[in-house]
ROLUM-432164 format. One record per atom (N, C-alpha, C): residue in one letter; x, y negated, z. Coordinates in steps of 0.001 Angstrom, whole numbers, plus 500000, padded with zeros to 6 digits. Atoms other than C-alpha are relative to their C-alpha. Example, Ala and Ser with C-alpha at 12.3 -4.5 7.8 and 13.67 -1.06 7.14 Angstrom:
BEGIN
A500890501190500000;A512300504500507800;A500900498800500000;S499180501190499940;S513670501060507140;S499230498910500730;
This chain:
BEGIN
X500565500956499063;X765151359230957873;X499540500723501265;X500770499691498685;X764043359860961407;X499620498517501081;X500819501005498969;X762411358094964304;X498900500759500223;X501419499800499165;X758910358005965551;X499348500536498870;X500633499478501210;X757635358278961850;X500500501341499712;X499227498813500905;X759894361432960633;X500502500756501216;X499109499020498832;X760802363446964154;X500441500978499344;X499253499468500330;X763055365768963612;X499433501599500813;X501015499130499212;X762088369674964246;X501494500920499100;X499667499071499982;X764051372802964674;X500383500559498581;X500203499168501461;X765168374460960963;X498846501123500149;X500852498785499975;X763495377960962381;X498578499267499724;X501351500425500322;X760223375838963255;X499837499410498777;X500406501027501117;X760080373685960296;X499942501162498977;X500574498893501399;X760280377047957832;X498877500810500428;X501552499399499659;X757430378411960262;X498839499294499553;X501573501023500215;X755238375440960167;X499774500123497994;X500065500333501418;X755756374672956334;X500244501117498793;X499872499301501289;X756783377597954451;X499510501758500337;X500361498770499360;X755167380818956395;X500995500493500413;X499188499378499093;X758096381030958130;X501038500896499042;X498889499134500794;X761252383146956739;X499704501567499496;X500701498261500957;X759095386733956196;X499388499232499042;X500497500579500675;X757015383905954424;X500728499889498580;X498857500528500979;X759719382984951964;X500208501490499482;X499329498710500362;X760988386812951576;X498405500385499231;X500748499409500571;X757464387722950908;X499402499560498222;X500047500994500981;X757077384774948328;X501154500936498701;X499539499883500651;X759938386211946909;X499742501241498945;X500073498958500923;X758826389518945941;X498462499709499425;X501281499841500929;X755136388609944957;X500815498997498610;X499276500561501332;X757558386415942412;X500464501096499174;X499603498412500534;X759019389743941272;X498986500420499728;X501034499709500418;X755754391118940969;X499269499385499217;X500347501000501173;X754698388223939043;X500927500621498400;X498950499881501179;X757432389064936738;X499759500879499362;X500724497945500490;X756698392750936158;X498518499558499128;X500819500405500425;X753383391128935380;X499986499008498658;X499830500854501592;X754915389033932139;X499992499070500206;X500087501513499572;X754584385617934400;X501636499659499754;X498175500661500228;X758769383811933179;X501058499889501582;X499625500105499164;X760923384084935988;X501206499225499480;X498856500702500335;X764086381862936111;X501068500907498903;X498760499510500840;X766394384635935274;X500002501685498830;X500543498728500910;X764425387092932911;X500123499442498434;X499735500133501459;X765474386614929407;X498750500259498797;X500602498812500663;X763698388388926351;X499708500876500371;X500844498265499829;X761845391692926295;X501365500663499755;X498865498809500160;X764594394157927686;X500389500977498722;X499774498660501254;X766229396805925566;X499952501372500613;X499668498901498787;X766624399128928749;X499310499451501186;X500254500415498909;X764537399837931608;X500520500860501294;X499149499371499312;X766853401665933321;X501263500424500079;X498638499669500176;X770480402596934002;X500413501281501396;X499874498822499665;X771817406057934548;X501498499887500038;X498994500114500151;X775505405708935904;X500901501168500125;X499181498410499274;X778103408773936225;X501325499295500104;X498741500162499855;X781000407363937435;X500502501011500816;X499647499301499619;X783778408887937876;X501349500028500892;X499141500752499187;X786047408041940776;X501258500691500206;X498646500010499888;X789657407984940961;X501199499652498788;X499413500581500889;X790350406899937515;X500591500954498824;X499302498616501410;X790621409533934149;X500504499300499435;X498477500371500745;X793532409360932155;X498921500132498849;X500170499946501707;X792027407653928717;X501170500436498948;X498957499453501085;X795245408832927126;X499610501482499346;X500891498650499752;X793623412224927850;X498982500273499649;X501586499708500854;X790265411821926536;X499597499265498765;X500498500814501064;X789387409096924513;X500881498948499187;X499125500912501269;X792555407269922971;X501202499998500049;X498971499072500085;X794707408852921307;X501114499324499690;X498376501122500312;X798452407409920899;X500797500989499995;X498741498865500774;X800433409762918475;X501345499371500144;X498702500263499496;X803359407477919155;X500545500035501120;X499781499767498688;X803457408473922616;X500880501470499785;X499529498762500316;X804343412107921118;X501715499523499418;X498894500609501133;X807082410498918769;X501185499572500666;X499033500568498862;X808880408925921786;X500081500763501077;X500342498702498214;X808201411545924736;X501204499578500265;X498242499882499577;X811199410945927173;X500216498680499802;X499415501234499805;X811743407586926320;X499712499256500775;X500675500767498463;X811733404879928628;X499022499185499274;X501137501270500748;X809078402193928096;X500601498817500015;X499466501327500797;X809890399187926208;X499468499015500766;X500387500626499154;X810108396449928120;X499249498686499246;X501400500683500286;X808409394175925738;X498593500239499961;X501399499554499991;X805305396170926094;X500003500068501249;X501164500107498708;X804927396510929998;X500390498241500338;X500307501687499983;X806231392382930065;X500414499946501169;X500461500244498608;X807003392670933396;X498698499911500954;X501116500403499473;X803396393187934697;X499971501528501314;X500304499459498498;X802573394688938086;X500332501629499854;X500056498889499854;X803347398378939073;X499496500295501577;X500181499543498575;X802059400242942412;X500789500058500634;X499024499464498917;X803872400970944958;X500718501369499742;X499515498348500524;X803934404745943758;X501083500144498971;X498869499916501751;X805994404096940045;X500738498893500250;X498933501027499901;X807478400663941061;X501435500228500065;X497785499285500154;X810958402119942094;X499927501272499999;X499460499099500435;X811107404389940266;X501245499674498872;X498704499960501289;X814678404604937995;X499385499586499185;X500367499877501283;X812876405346935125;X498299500374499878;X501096499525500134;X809921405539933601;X499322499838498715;X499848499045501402;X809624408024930534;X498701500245499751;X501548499639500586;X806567408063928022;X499768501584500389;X500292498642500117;X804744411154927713;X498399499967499750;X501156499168500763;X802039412213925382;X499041500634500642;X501472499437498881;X798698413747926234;X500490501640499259;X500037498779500426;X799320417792925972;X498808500447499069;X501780499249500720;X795575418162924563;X499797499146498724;X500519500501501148;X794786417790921065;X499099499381499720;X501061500970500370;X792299415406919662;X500292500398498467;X500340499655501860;X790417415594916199;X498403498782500298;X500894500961500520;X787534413224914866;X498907500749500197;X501368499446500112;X783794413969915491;X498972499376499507;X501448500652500302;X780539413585914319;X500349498629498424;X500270501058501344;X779654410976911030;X500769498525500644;X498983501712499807;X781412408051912977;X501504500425500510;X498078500015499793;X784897410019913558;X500646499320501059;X499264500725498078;X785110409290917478;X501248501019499820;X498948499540499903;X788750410352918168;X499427500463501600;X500444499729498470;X787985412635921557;X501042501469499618;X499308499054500052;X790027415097922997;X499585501695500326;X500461498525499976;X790034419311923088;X499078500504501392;X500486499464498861;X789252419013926576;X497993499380500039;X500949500907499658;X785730417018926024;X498758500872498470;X500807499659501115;X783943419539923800;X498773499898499719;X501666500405500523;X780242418749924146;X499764498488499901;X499810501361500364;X781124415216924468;X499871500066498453;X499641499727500757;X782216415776921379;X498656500196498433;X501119499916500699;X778665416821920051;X498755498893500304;X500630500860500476;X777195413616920931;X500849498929499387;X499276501070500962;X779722411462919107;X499435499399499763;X500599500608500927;X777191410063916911;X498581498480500940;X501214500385499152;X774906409094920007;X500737498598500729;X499344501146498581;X777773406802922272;X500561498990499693;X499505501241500188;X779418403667922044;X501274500394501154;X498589499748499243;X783258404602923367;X500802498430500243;X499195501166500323;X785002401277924465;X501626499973500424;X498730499118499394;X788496401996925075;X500814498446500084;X498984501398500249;X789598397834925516;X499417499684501693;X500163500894498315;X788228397572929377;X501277499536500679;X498273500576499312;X790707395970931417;X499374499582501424;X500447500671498930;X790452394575935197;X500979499658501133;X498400500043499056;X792941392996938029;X500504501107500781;X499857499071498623;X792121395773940592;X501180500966499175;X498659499556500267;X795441397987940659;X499856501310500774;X499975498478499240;X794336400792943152;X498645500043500726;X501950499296499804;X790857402803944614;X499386499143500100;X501245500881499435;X789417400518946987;X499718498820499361;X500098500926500854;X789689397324945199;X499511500446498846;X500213499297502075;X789244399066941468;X498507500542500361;X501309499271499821;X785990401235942757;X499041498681500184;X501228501141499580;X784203398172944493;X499908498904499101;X500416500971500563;X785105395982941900;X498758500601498834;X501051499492501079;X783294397942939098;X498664500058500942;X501261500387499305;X780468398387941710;X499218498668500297;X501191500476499664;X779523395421942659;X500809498388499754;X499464501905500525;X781724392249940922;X501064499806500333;X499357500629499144;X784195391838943438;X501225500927500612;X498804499206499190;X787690393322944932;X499399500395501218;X499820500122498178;X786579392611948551;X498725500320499919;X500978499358499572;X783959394446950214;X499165499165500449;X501218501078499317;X780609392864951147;X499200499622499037;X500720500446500976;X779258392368947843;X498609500334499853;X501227499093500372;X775542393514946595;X501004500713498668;X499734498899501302;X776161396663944331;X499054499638498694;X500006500001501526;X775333396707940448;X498366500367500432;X501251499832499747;X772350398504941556;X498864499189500959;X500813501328499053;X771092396146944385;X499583498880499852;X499983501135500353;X771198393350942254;X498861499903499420;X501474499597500985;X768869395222939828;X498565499914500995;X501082499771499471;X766503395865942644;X499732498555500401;X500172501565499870;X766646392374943696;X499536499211498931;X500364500807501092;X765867390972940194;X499241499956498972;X500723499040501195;X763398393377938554;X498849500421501131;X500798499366499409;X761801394780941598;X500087501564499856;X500100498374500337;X760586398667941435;X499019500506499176;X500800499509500610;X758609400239938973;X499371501527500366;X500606499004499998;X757673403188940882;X499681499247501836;X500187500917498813;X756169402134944566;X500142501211501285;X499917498814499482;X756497405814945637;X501719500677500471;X498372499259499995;X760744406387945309;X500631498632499687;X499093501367499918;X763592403664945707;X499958500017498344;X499734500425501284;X764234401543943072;X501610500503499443;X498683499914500241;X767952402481943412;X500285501353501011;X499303498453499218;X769382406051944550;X500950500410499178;X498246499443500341;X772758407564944740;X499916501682500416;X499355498040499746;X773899411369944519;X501735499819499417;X498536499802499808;X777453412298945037;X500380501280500325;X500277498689499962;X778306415353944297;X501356500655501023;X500057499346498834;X778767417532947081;X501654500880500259;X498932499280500018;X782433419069947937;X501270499538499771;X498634500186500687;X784742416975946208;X501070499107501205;X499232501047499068;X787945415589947856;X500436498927498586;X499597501542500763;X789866412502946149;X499761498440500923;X500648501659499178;X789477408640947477;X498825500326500545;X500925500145499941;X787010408389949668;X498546498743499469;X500848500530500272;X783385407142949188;X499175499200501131;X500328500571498225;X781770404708951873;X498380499161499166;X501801500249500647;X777802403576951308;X499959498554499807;X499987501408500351;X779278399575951099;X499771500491498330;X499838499999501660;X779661400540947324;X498470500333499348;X501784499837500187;X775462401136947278;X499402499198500995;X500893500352498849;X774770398928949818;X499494498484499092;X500964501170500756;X772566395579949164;X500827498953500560;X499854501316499580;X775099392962950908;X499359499548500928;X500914501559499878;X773983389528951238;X498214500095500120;X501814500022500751;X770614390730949787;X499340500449501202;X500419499291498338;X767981391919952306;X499886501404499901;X499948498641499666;X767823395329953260;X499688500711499261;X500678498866501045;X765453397197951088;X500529499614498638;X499220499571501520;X767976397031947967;X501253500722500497;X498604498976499642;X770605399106949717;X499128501208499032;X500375499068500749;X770742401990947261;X499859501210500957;X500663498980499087;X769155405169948844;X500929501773499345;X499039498510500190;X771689408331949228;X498748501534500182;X500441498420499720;X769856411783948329;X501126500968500394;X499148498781499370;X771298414738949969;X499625501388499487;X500219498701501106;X771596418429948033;X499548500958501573;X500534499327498534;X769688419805951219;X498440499955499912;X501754500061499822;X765806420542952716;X500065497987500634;X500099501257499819;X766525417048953668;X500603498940499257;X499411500658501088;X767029415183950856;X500914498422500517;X499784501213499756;X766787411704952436;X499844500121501863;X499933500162498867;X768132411585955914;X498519499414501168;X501264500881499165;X765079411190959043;X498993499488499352;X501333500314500380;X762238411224956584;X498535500633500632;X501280499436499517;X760610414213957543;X499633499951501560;X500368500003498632;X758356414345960539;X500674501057500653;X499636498915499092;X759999415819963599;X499295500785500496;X501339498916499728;X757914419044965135;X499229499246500777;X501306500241499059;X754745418448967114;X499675498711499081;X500429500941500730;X754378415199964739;X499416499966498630;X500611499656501127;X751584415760961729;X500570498624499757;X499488501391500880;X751248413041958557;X498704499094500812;X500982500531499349;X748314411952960346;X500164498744501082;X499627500694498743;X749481410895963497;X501568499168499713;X498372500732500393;X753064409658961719;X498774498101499547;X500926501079500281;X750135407004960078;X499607499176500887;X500298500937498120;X748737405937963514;X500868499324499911;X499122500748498918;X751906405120964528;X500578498742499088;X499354500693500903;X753318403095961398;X498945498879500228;X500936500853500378;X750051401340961287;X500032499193501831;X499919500180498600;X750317400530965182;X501196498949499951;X498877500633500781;X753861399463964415;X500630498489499454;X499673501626500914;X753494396788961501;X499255499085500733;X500936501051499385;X750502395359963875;X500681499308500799;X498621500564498815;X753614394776966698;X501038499153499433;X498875500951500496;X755992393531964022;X499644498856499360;X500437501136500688;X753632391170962256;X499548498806501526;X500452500479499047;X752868389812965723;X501399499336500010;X498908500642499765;X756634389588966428;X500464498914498733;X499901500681501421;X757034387861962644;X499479498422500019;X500803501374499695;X754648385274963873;X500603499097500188;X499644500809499000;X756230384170966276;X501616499771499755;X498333500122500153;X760525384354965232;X499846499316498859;X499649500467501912;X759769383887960942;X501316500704499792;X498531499975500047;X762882386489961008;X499590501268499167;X500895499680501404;X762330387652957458;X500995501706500209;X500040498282499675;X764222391367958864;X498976500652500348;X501557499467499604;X760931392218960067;X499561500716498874;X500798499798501196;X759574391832956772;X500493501681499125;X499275499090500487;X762024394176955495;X500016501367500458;X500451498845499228;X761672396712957827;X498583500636499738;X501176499224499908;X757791397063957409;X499866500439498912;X500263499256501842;X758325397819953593;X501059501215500407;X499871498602499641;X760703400326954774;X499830500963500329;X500653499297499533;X758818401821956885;X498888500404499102;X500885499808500690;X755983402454954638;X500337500684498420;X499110499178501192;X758311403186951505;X500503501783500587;X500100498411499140;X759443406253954138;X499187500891500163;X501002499523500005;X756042407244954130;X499623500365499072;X500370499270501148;X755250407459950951;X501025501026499396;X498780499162500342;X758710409056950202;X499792501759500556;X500218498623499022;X757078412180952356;X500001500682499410;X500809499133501184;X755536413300949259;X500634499985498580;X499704500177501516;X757215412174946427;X501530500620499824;X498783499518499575;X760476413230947463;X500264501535499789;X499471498504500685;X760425417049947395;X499300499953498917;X500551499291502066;X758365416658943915;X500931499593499346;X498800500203500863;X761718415273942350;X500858500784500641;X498651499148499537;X764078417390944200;X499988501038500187;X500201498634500018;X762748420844943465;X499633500108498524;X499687499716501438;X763614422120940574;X499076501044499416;X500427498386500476;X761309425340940228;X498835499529498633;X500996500113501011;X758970423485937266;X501094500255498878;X499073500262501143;X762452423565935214;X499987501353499299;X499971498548501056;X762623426138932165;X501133500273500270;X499113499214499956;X765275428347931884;X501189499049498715;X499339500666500894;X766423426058928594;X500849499106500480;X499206501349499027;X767038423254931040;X501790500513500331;X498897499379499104;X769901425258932673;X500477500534498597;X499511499540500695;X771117426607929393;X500777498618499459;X499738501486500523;X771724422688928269;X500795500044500881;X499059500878498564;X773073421267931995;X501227501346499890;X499427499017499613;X774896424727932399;X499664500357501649;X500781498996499014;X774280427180935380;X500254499221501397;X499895500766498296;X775893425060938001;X498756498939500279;X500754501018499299;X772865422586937753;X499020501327500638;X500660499104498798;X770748425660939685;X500853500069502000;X499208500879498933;X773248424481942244;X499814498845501118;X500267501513499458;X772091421439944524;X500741499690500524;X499233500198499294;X774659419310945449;X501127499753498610;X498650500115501043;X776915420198942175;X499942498710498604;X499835500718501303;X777770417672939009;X498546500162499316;X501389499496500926;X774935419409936935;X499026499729500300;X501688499886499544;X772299419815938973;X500101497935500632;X500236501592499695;X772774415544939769;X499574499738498888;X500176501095501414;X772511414621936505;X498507500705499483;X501794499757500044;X769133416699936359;X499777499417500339;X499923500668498878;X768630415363939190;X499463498396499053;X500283501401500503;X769044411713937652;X499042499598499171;X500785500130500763;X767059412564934445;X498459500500500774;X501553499945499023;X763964413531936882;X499661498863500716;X500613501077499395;X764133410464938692;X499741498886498845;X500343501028500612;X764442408683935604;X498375499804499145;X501671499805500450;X761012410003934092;X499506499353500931;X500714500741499211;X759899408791937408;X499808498482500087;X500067501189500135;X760602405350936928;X501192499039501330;X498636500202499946;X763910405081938643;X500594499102499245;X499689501615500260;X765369401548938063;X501551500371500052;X498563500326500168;X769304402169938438;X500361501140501180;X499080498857499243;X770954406078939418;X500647500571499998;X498495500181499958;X774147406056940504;X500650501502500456;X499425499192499310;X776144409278940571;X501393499760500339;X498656500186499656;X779485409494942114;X500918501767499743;X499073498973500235;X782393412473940889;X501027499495500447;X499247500843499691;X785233411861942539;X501510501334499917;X499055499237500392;X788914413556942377;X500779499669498387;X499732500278501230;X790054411932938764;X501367499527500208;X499052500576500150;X793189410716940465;X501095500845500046;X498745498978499890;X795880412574938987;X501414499691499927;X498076500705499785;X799626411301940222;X500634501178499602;X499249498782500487;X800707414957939604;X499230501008499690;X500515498563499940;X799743418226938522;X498764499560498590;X501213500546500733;X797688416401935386;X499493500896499207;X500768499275500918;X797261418834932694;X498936500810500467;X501056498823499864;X795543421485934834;X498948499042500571;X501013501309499321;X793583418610936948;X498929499351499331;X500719500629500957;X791871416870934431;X499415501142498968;X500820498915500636;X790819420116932360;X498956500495500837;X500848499160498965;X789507421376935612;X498853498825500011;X500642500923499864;X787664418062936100;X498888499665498824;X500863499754501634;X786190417940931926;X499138501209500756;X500857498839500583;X784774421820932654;X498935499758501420;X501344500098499378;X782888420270935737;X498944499019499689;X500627501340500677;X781723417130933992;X499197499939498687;X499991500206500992;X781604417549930183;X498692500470499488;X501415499405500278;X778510419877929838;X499299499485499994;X501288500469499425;X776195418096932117;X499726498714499557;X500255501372500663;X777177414350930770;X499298500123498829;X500724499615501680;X776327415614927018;X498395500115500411;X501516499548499554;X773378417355928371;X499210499050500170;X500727501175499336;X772055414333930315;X499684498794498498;X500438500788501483;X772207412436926899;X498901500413499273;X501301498780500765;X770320415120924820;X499298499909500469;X501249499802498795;X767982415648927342;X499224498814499756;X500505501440500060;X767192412090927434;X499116499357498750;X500430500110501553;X766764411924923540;X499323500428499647;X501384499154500328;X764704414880923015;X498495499503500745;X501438500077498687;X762187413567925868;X499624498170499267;X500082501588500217;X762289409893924154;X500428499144500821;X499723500767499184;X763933408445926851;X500945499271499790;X498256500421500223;X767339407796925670;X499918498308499699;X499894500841500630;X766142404714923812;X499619498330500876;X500054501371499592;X765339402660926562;X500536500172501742;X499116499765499001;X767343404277929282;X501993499821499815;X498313500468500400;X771615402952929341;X500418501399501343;X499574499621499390;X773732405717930203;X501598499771500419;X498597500568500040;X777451404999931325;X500948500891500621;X499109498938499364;X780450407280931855;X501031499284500002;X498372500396499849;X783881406139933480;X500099499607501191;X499070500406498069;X786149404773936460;X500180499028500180;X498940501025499437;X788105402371938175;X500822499172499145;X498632500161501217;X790784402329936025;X500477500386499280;X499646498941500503;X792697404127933669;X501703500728500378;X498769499658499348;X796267405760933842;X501355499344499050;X499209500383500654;X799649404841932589;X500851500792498929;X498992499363501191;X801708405968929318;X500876500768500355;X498618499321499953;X804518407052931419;X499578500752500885;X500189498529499042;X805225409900933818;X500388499447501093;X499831500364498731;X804627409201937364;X501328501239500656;X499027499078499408;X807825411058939056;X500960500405499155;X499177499004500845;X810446413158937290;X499329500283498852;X499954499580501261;X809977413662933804;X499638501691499939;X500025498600500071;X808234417019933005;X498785500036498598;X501393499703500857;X806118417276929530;X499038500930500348;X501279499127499767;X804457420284930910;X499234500081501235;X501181500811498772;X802950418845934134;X500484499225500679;X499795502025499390;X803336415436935040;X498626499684500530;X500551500248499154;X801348413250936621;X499759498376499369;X500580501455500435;X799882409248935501;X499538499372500766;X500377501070498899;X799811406224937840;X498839499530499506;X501269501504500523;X796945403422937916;X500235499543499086;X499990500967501018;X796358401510935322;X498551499369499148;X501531501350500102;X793866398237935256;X500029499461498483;X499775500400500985;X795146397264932033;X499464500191498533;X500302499270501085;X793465399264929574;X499361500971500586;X500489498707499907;X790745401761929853;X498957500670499096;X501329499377500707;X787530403880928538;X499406500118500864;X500972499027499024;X784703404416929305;X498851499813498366;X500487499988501098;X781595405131927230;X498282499699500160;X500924500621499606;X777999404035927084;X498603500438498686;X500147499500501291;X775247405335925240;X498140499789500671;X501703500679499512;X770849404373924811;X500164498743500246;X500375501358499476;X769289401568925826;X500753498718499569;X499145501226501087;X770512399090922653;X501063499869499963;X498177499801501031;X774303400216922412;X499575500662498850;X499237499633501002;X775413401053919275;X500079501814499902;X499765498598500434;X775469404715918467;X501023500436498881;X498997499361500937;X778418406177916884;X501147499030499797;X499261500667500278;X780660403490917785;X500947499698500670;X499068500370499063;X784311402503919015;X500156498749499787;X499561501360500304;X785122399336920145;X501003499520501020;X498832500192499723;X788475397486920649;X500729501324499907;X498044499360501034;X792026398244920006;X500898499968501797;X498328499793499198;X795284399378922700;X500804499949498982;X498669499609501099;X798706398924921291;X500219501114500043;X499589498525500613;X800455402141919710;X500391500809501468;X499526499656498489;X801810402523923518;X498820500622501122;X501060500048499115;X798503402235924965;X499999499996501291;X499300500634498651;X799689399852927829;X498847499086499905;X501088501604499146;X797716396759927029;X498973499969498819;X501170499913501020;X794457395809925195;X500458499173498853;X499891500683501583;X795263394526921186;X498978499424500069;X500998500503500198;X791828393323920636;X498621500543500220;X501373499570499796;X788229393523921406;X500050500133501542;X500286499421498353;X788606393589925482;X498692499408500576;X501833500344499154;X785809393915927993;X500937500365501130;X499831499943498253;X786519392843931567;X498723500382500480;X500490499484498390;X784899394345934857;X498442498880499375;X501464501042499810;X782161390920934436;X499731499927498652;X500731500140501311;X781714391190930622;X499031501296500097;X501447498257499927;X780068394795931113;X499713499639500482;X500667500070498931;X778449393529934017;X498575499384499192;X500240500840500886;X777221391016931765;X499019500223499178;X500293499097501113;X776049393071929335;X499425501083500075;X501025499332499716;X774128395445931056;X499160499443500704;X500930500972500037;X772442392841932659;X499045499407499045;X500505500887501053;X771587391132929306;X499149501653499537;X500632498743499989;X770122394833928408;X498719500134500470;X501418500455498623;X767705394625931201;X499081499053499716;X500850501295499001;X766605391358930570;X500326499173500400;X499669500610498296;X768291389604932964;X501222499161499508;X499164500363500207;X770420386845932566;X500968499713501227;X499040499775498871;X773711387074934748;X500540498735500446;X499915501097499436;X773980383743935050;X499235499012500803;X500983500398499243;X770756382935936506;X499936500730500993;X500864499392498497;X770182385862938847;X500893499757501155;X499118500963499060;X771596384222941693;X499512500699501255;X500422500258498679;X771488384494945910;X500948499222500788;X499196501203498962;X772453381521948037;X500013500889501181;X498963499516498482;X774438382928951044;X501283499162500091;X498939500758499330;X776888380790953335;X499880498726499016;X500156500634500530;X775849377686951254;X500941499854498270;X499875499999501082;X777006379125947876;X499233500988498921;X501350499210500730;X774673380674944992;X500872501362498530;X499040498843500731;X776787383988944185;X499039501286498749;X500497499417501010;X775866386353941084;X501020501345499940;X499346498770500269;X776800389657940247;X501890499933499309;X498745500276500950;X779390388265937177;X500967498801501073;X498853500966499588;X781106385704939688;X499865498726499810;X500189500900500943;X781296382749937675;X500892500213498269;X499339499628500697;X782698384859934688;X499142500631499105;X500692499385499970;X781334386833932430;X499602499954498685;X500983499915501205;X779994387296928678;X499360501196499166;X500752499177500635;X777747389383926831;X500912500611498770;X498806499668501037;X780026391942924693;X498866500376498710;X500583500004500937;X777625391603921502;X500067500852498904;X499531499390501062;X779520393427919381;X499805501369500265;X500360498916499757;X778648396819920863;X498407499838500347;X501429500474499787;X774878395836920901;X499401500460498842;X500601499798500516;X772402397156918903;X499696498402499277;
């Protein structure tokens, strides 16, 4: 209705007058979050979590599960042959293997044997893996459309093929808040050197969401976090003045727009501040024993390398670190695989184990989720010319591993089936939005509620897809 009774008023003014304006609303939103933390029901908080945190190591460019975690002795049996065309069905190839003539199985060179009291099948190259067997939940039935990096990386990040999404971690910070008020709720390390696909900060960034859930990149440097520390001639003193000077200018400007970036900004600013201090006490290692480094191995005395991140991670997670994301990247091996992927295990394999243990001995494991894997996985056959003793393995969305371990998985367990080929998933699969799903439900958090309306639709991490894989659940 309108007229004389009901005039009609501006959207901006009408969320100033009536709802404190759009910082009003943003601020609403997080004392709701803070409510929550506080045990008050939020729409999309489930049960009492199983996990209050998630420790990710992905590993970008996509490891060959033929190679680590599932093994297919009839791949040996056939070497050289072509692949049966009732098993690939006609389904999609890259650009890279598409025309090719032929395209001849080939076996994983590296032996595999059974470990630990639940008889994980893992291969020669994955030897401390190997010694938590008993601890992980291996799922070797993932599957997902994406077919190559950029699509395959961002979808596991953050739901979605196409760029623009909130990340896995941004969602968390958006739906949980922070449990430490001193260090982001969400930080990324990427270890330092590697080539392979690149990495771009959309895949940690917050989207849609507002600003302060972009995940926060540490750096293996005296400057951990880019433009924290004060520049010379500027004490902490006078950095205070000015912040406090500052929010008095932006709450003025806030008044008067309701342009809820403001809002966002003055928690940044002030999160920067406290970050002054808290920051080199997690990113200096000199309280660590000598044992530490005997566990991670010597490269975590390293900053910057594999090892020393995944310290790294387990220090922020004592801190109360909500969701930290490392990135390894180089896993994509089109040629040259046998030596590639060994080289890749002896920078990885130590420090993942480690980071488990570690976790366990300290009591953490049990309510911290840790998660190892990629994109995608690789294909049965030999990318290029036929060579059993170094070949090379395309993409492949169809079938993968990865492994998952704490925070109410299953310990000591595989789940789902590949055919004998190990092309496509037999039974038990988990898509891209069922894990999503499912470490959500972990948390807490149901993936069908935690929602944000943008462009007049109310998008979620899972899509509109998505179920809880139960059967690897505590």
């Amino acid at each position: 209705m309108t007229g004389d009774h009901f005039p009609t008023l501006p959207r901006r003014e009408a969320l100033t007058r009536f709802g404190g304006g759009l910082g009003g609303i943003a601020l609403a939103s997080l004392m709701g979050k803070a409510a929550a933390a506080e045990g008050v029901p939020a729409a999309h908080l489930t049960a009492r979590p199983k996990a209050k945190r998630i420790i990710y190591l992905f590993q970008s460019g996509g490891p060959s599960q033929l190679d680590l975690f599932d093994y297919k002795p009839r791949l040996h049996a056939e070497q050289g042959r072509e692949l049966p065309d009732d098993v690939r069905r006609g389904q999609r190839l890259t650009g890279m293997s598409g025309n090719q003539a032929s395209l001849p199985l080939v076996g994983s060179p590296f032996a595999f044997t059974q470990h630990g009291k639940s008889g994980q099948w893992l291969s020669e190259l994955l030897p401390h893996t190997a010694k938590i067997a008993d601890d992980i939940t291996v799922v070797k039935s993932m599957f997902t459309e994406a077919i190559n990096h950029g699509p395959g990386v961002t979808m596991m990040q953050t739901g979605a093929q196409i760029g623009g999404r909130p990340s896995i971690g941004s969602w968390l910070s958006y739906g949980l808040g922070s449990m430490n008020e001193n260090l982001p709720a969400f930080v990324v390390l990427v270890t330092k050197g590697m080539k392979g696909q690149p990495l771009v900060s959309r895949l940690w960034g917050s989207g849609f969401l507002p600003g302060e859930h972009d995940g926060v990149r540490f750096n293996p440097d005296k400057d951990a976090v880019l433009y924290l520390n004060n520049p010379p001639g500027l004490d902490t003193s006078s950095r205070r003045r000015m912040l406090d000077r500052l929010e008095e200018l932006h709450r003025i400007q806030l008044a008067k727009s309701g342009d809820s970036a403001l809002e966002t900004r003055i928690a940044q600013y002030e999160m920067g501040f406290r970050m002054q201090s808290s920051i080199p006490e997690v990113t200096h290692f000199a309280d660590e024993p000598d044992s530490t480094y005997q566990l991670y191995g010597e490269d975590a005395r390293t900053p910057g390398t594999y090892a020393a991140n995944c310290l790294m991670a387990r220090r922020l997670a004592e801190r109360g670190v909500q969701f930290i994301q490392l990135y390894h990247q180089d896993w994509d091996h089109h040629g040259g695989l046998p030596g590639g992927i060994k080289a890749k295990c002896q920078e990885t394999d130590q420090a993942s184990a480690a980071l488990v243990t570690d976790l366990k001995q300290r009591g953490l494991l049990d309510d911290t989720v840790v998660i190892w894997g990629g994109e995608f996985g690789r294909t049965n056959y030999c990318q290029g010319k036929f060579n059993a003793a170094n070949f090379g393995r395309d993409h492949h969305p169809r079938c993968f591993s990865m492994w998952m371990a704490g925070g109410g998985f299953k310990a000591g367990h595989s789940h789902g089936l590949t055919d004998d080929y190990g092309y496509n998933v037999a039974a038990g699969g988990v898509h891209v939005h069922d894990f999503h799903a499912t470490i959500l439900h972990l948390l807490g958090i149901d993936h069908e509620r935690l929602t944000f309306q943008y462009q007049g639709r109310h998008f979620r991490l899972t899509d509109v897809h998505g179920h809880i894989v139960k059967e690897i659940l505590v």
